[in-house]
GUKOL-872444 format. One record per atom (N, C-alpha, C): x, y, z. Coordinates in steps of 0.02 Angstrom, whole numbers, plus 50000, padded with zeros to 5 digits. Each point is the difference from the previous one (the first is absolute). Example, Ala and Ser with C-alpha at 12.3 -4.5 7.8 and 13.67 -1.06 7.14 Angstrom:
REM residues 2
506604971650390/499555005950000/500455006050000/499825005349964/500425005950003/499615005550037/
REM end
This chain:
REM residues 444
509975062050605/499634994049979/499584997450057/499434997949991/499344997950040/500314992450031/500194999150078/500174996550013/499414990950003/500534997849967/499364990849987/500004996950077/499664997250012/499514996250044/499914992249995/500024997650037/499944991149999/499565000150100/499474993349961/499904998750069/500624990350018/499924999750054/500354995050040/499554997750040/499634992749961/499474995450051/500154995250028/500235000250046/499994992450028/499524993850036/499714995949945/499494996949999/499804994150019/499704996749979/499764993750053/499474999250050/499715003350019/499535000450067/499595001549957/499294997150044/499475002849980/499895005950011/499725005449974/499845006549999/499375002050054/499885002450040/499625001950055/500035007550001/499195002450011/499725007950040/499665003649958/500045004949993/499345004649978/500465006849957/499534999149954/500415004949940/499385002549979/499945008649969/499665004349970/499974998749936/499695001249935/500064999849946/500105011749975/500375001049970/500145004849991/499215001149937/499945006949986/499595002149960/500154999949949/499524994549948/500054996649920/500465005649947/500454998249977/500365002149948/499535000949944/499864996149984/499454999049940/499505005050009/500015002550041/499455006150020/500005008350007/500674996650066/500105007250001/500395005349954/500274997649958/500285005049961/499305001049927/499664996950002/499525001249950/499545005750011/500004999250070/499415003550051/500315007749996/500715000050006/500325006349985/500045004049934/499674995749946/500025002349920/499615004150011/499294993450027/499295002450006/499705006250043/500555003650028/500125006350056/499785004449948/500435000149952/500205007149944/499264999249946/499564996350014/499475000649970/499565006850020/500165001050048/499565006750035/500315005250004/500125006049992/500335004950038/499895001850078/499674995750028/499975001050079/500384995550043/500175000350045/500464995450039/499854993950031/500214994849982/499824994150019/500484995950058/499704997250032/500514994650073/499884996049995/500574996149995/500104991450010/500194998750047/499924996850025/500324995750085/500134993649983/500504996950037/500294993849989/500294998049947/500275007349995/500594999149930/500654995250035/500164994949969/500464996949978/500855002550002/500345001150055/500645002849977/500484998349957/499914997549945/500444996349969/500225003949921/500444996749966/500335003749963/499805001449935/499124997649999/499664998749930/499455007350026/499945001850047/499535005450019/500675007349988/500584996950040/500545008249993/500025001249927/500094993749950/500185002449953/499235003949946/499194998050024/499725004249964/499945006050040/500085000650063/499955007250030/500605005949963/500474996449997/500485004649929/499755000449958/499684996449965/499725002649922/499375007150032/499604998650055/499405003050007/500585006850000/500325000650047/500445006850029/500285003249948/500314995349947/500185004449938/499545004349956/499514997850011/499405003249958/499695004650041/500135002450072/499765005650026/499754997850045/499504992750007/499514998250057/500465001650051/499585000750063/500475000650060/499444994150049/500594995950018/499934995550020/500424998950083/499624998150042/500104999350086/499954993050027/500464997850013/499924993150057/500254998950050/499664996950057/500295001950043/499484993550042/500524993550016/499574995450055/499524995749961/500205000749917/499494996249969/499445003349984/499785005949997/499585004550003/500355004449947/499774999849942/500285005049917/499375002449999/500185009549974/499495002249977/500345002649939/499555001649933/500175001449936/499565003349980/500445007650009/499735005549961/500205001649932/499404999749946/500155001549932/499935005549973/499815004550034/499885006749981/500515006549980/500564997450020/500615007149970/500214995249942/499844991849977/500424998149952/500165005549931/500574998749979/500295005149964/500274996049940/500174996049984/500204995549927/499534993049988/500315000149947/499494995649981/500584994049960/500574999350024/500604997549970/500524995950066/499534992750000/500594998850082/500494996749954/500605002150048/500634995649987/500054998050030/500804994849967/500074991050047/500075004250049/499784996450081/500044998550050/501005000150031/500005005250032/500634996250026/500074991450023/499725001550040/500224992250062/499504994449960/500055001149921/499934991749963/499305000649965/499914994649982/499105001949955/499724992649994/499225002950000/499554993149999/499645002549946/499444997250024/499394999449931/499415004050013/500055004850052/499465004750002/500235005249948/500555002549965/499925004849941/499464999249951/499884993649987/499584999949956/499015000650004/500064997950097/499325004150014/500095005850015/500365005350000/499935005550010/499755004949912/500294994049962/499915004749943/499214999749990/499344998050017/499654997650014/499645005550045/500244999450050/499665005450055/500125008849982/500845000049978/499875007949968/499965003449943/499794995049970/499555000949937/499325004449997/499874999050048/499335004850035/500085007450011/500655001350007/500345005750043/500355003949937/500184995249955/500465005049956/499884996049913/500125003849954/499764999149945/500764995949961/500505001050069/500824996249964/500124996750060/500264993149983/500194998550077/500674994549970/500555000950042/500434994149991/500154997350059/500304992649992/500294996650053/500584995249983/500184997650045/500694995949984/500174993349974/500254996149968/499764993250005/500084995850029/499914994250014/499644994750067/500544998250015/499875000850072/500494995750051/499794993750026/500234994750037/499644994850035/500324993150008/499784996849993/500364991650021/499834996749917/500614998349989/500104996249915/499824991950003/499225000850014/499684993150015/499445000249957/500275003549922/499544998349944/499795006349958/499794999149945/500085005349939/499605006050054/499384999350025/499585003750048/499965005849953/499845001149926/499915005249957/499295003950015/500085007149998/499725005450005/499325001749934/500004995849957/499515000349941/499295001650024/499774996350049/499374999850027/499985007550022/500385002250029/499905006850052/500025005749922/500424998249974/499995006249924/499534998449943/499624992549998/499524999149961/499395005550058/499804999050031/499595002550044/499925007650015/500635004850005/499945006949985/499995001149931/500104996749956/499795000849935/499214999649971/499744995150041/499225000449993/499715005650044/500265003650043/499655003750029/500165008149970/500484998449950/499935005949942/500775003750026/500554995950035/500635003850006/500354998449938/500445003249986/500554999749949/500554996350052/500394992749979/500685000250028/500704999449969/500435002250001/500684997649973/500654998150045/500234995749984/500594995450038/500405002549960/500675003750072/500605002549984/500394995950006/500744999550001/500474997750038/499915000250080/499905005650008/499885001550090/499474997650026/499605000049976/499354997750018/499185000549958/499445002350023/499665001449971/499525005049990/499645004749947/499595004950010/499355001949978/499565000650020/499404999850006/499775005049985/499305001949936/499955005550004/499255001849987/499485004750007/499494999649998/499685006250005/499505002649921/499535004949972/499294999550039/499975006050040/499294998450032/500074994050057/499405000350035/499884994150058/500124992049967/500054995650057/500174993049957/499405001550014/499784992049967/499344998850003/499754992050009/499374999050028/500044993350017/500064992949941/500184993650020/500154997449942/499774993350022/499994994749945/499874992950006/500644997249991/500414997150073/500534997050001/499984990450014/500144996949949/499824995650014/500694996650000/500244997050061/500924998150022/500174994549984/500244998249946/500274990649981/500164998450045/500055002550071/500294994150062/499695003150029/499974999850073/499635003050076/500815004750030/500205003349958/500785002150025/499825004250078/500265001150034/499925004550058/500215008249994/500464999149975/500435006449961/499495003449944/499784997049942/499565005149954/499175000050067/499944994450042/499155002050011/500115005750038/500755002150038/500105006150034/499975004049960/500265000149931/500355007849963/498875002349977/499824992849971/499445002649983/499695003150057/499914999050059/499605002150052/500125006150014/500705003349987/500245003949997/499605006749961/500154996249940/499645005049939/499295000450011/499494996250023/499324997750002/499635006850020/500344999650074/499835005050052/499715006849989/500705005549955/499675002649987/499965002149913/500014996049981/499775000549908/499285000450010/499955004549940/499184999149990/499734996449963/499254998050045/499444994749959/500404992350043/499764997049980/500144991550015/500574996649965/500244996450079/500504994949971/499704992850018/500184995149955/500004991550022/500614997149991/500224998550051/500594996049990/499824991550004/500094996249975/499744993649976/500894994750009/499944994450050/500454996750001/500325002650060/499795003550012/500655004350073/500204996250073/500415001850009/500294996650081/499725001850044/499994993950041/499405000250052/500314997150060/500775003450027/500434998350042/499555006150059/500114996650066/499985004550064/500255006349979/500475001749978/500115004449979/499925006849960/499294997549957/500035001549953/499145003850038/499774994350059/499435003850000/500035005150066/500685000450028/500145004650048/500145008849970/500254998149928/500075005349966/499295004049986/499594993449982/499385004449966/499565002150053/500154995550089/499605003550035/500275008750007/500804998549988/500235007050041/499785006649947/499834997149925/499945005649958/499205000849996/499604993450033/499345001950011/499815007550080/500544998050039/499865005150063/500335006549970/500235001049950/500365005749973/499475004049946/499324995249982/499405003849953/500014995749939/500414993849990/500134997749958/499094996849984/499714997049934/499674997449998/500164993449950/500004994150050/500194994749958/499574994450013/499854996049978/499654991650010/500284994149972/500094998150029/500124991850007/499784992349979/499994997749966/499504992449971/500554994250013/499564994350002/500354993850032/500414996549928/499885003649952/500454997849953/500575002949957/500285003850040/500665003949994/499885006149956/499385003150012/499785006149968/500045006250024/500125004850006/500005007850038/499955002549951/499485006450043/499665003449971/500075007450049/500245005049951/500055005850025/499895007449974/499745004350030/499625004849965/500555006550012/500015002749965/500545004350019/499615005650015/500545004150074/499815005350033/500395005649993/499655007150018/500555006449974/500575000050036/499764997550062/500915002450081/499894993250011/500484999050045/499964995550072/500235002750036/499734998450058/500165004450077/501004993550038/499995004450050/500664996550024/499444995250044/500434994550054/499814995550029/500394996950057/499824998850027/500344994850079/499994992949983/500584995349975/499984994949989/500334995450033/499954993050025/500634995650033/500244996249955/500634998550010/500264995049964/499854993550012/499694993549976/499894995150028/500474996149978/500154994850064/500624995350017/500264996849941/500494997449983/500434997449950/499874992649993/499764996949966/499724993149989/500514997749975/500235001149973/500804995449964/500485000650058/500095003650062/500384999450050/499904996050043/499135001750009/499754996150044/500244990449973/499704998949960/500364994549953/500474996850016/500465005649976/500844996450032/499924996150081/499865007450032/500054995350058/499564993650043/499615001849965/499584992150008/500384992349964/500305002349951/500584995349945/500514997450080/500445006850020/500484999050057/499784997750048/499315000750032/499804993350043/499774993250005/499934998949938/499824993849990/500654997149972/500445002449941/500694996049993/500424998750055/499895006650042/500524999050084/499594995150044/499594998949981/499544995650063/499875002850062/500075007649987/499775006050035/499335001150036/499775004850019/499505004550016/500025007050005/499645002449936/499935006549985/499505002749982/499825006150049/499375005149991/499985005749974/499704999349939/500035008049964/499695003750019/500035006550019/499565004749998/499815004949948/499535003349979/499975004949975/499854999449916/499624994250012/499754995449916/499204998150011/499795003549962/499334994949994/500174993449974/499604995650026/499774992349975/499804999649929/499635003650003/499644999949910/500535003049961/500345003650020/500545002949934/500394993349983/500204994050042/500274992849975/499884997249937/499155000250010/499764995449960/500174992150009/500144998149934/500234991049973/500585000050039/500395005050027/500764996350034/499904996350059/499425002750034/499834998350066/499784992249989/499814999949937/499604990749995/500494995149966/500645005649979/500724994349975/500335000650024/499855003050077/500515001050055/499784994050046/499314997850011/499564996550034/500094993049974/500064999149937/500134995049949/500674996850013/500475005349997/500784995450015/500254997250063/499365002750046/500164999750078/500255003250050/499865007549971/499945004550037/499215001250051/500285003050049/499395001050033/499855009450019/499495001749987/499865005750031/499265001650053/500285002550070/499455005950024/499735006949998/499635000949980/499565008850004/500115000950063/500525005450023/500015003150075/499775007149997/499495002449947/499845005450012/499735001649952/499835006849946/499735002749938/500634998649962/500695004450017/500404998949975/500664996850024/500044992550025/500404998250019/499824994949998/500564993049985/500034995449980/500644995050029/499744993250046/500624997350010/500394994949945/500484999249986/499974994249914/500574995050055/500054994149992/500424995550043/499994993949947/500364994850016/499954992749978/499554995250015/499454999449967/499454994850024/500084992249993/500204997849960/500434995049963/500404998349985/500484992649947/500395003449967/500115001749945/500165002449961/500135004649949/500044994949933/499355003549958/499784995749942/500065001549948/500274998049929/500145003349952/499265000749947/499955004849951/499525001549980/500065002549932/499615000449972/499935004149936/499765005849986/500335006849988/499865008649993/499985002249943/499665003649979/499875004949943/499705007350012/500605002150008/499805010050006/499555000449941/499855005950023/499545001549952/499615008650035/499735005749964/499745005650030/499384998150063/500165007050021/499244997050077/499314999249959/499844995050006/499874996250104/500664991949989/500155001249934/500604993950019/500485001150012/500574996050029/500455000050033/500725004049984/500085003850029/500405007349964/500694999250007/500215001649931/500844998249974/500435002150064/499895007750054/500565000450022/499664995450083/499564994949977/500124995250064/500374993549996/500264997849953/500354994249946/500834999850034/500155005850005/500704999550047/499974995450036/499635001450081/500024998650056/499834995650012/499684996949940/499534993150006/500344996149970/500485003649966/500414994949980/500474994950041/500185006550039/500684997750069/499474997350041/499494996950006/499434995250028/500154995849960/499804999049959/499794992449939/500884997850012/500455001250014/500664997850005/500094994450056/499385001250037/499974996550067/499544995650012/499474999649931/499684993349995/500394994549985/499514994450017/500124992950009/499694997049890/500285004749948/500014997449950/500155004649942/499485002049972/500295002349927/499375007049986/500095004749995/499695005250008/499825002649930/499755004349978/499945002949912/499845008550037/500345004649960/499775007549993/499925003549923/499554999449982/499715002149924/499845009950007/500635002349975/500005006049999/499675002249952/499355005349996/499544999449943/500025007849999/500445006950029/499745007450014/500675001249976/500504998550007/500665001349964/500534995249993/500385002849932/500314992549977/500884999150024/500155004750036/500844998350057/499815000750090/499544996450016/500245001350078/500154994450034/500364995249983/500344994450028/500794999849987/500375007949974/500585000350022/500354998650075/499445001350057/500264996350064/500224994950014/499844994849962/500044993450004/500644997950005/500525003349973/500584997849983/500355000250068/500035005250042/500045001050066/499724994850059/499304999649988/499904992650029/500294993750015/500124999449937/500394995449984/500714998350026/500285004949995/500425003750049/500154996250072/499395000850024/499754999350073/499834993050000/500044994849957/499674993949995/499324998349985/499835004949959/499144997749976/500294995549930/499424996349979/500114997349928/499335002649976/500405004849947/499325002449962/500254999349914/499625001149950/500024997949948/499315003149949/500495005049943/499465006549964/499954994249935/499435003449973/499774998449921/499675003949967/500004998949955/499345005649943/499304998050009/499964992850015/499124998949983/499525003650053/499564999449973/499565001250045/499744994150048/500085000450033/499754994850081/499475001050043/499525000649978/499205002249997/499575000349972/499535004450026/499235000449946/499965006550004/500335005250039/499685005649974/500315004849939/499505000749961/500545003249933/500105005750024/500724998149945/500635002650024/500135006549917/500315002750019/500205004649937/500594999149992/500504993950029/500675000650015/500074992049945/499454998149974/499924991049972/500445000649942/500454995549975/500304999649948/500655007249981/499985002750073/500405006849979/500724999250012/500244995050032/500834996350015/500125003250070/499595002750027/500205004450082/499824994650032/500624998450051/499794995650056/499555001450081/499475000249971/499505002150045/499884992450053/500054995449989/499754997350066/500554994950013/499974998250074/500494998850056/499824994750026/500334992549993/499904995450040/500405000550060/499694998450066/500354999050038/500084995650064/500634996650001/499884992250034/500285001750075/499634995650046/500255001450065/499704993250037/500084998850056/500325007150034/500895000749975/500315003850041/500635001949984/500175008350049/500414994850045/500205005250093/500355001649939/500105007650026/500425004349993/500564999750039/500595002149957/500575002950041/500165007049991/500585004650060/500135004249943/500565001649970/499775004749963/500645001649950/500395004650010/500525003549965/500505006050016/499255005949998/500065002749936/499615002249955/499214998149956/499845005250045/499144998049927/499795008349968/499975000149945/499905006949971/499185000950001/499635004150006/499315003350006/499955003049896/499654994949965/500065003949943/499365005149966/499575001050048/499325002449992/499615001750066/499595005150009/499745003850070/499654993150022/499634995949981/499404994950002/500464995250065/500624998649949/500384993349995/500325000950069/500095006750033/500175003350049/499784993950055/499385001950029/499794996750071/500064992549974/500144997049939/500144992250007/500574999050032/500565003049977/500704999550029/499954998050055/499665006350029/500045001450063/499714992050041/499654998649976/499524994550028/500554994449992/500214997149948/500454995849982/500625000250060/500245006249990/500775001750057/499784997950070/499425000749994/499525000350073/499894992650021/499994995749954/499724992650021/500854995949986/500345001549986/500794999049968/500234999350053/500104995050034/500595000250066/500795002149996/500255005550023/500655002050013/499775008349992/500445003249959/500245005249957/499894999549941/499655004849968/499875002949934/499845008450001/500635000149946/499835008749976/499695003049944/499615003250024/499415001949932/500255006649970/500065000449939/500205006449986/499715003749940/499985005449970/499495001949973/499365002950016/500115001450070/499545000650036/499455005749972/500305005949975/499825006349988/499264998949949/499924994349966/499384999749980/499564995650035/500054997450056/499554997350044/499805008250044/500325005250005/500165004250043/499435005449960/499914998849951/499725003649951/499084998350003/499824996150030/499434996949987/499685000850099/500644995450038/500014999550049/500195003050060/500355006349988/500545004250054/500494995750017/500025001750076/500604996350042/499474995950037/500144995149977/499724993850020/500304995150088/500675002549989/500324996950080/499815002550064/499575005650017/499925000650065/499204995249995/499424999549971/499704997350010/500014991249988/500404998949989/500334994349976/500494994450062/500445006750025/500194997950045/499455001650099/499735004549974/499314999350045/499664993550024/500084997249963/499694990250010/500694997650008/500294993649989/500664996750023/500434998349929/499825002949943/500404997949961/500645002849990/500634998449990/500625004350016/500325003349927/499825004349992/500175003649948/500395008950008/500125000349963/500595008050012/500285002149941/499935006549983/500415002149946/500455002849998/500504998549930/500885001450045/500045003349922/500615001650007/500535000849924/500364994149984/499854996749929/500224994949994/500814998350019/500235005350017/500645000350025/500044996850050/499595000650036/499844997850056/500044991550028/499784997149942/499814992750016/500514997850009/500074993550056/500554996050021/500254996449933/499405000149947/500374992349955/500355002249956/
REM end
């Protein structure tokens, strides 16, 4: 049996020194779908060591790719692939099965995959991605095991137009776009950093795609794509967190390894609550306490607004204003299961169904308690125990245990671990006192 893990923070101090941001999750395993588009060999650098990249490098390996890393530096060769049928993943499963069905669709006229793994922070249904190979002329059917895809002749290009801006179908379509023939428009699509790192990397690969300021792409489909040299760019939801942990600690902390512009709106509701930040470079950023800490009103919402998995961290902020805060979850309808844990710790927070905003919501009148009042300030203490119930919800803990004077044990760790690696040597790199034990371990 796979031995469990707990970290042990002992908190209180402000947080001080200089921390890296690891290479975007949200990226790099997409970037690895987007490998098997070519039969030539493609390199990524600033792959991410963490447990959301091991687990699609198993799916790639089962299917034949042969895949090398080494220092953050992956290369992915697709050329001996040999099936067209991945199975579950040993070491666990996310939600790239369902872009892969997508990418080797191109490659094989049958393709299956497994069904979805991930964090149970909302229905997050797959319709969009199987409405979408269906317009591009695949056949699909949903097993028990998963799902299979099937397709007479080349796909071909299609008019996808997405009831939401999902990130997940504007990938699977981009996917198919590439090389189907004749023209695709995808209409409504996501327009996350993310989304246009993909289309640069499948533009340096022969891809031909264009871009409009009103969520339109447009792509012509080509016979190959060539392989490519790509970087991973820095993790904006990490970066995030720790800008969250210097300003709740009354810290000073410098990220490295983030563009500025990948922020966006956090940087101006980071500026807003009384946070302060300096540009020390292209990619580096100091975030500290400029003020004190003001409560505000949030509404996630897809990029360029303010993005669901930054709502954690900002939360364990708004705990430390001087009043009454609002978070109007508008992208999925369970991710304020953390809260209860908070609470825990001495936050006063308090869920409802309504909507607590203006931006429409698809969640209105549906009984899901999507938005979060929350009153503060309110010091933390800590507690025995705080459970981690989602990868996101992960670096809040952490932040919380972190501003919590005494001892607190975080446990659950394995899906913060999943998103984030091992987070304690760079962690404890600056002065915060953290360590991971076997819960056996703990004094309490």
């Amino acid at each position: 049996m796979q031995a469990t893990f707990a970290y042990r923070i002992r908190g209180g101090h402000p947080v001080r020194g200089e921390i890296k941001t690891l290479g975007a999750k949200n990226f790099a395993t997409k970037a690895m779908v987007a490998a098997l588009l070519s039969e030539k060999t493609t390199t990524l650098t600033n792959v991410p060591p963490i447990g959301d990249t091991d687990i699609t490098r198993e799916m790639l390996e089962s299917v034949g790719v042969r895949v090398k890393w080494h220092e953050g530096a992956m290369t992915i060769a697709p050329a001996l692939m040999k099936s067209s049928h991945v199975p579950t993943p040993h070491s666990g499963s996310n939600r790239i099965p369902i872009l892969l069905l997508g990418a080797l669709l191109h490659h094989w006229t049958e393709v299956f995959v497994p069904v979805l793994g991930g964090c149970k922070i909302g229905a997050r249904g797959v319709d969009f991605h199987l409405a979408a190979i269906r317009a591009f002329g695949g056949i699909i059917e949903e097993t028990d095991d998963g799902f299979v895809a099937r397709r007479q002749g080349k796909l071909r290009g299609a008019q996808i137009n997405l009831p939401y801006p999902s990130v997940g179908a504007t990938e699977t379509s981009l996917y198919l776009a590439v090389l189907a023939e004749g023209r695709t428009v995808i209409t409504n699509a996501a327009m996350e950093p993310e989304i246009f790192e993909l289309i640069t990397m499948l533009r340096s690969m022969g891809a031909i795609i264009f871009t409009t300021p009103n969520r339109e792409i447009r792509i012509d489909g080509v016979p190959a794509l060539n392989g490519t040299n790509m970087p991973i760019l820095g993790d904006r939801i990490e970066a995030a967190s720790w800008a969250c942990l210097a300003c709740a600690s009354d810290g000073d902390i410098t990220v490295h390894g983030i563009r500025p512009e990948t922020l966006g709106n956090f940087l101006s509701y980071y500026q807003l609550v009384g946070g302060g930040i300096e540009l020390k470079g292209a990619e580096s950023i100091r975030f500290f306490r400029r003020d004190a800490i003001r409560p505000t009103m949030i509404e996630t919402d897809v990029y360029p607004g303010f993005s669901t998995d930054w709502q954690q961290p900002f939360a364990i902020l708004l705990t430390q204003a001087d009043g009454i805060s609002v978070i109007h979850e508008t992208v999925y309808e369970k991710r304020f299961g953390y809260l209860k844990a908070l609470n825990k710790l001495g936050a006063k927070t308090q869920l409802t169904t309504h909507c607590l905003g203006s931006v429409p919501c698809r969640y209105r009148d549906g009984g899901h308690e999507h938005s979060a009042i929350i009153m503060g300030p309110t010091p933390f203490h800590d507690a025995d125990e705080i459970t981690i119930p989602d990868l996101r919800a992960g670096l809040a803990y952490v932040i919380a245990a972190a501003i919590a004077p005494g001892e607190t044990q975080v446990n659950g760790i394995a899906f913060l671990e999943r998103g984030y690696g091992d987070i304690v040597p760079r962690l404890t790199a600056m002065n915060l006192q953290i360590e991971k034990i076997m819960p056996s371990q703990s004094e309490r």
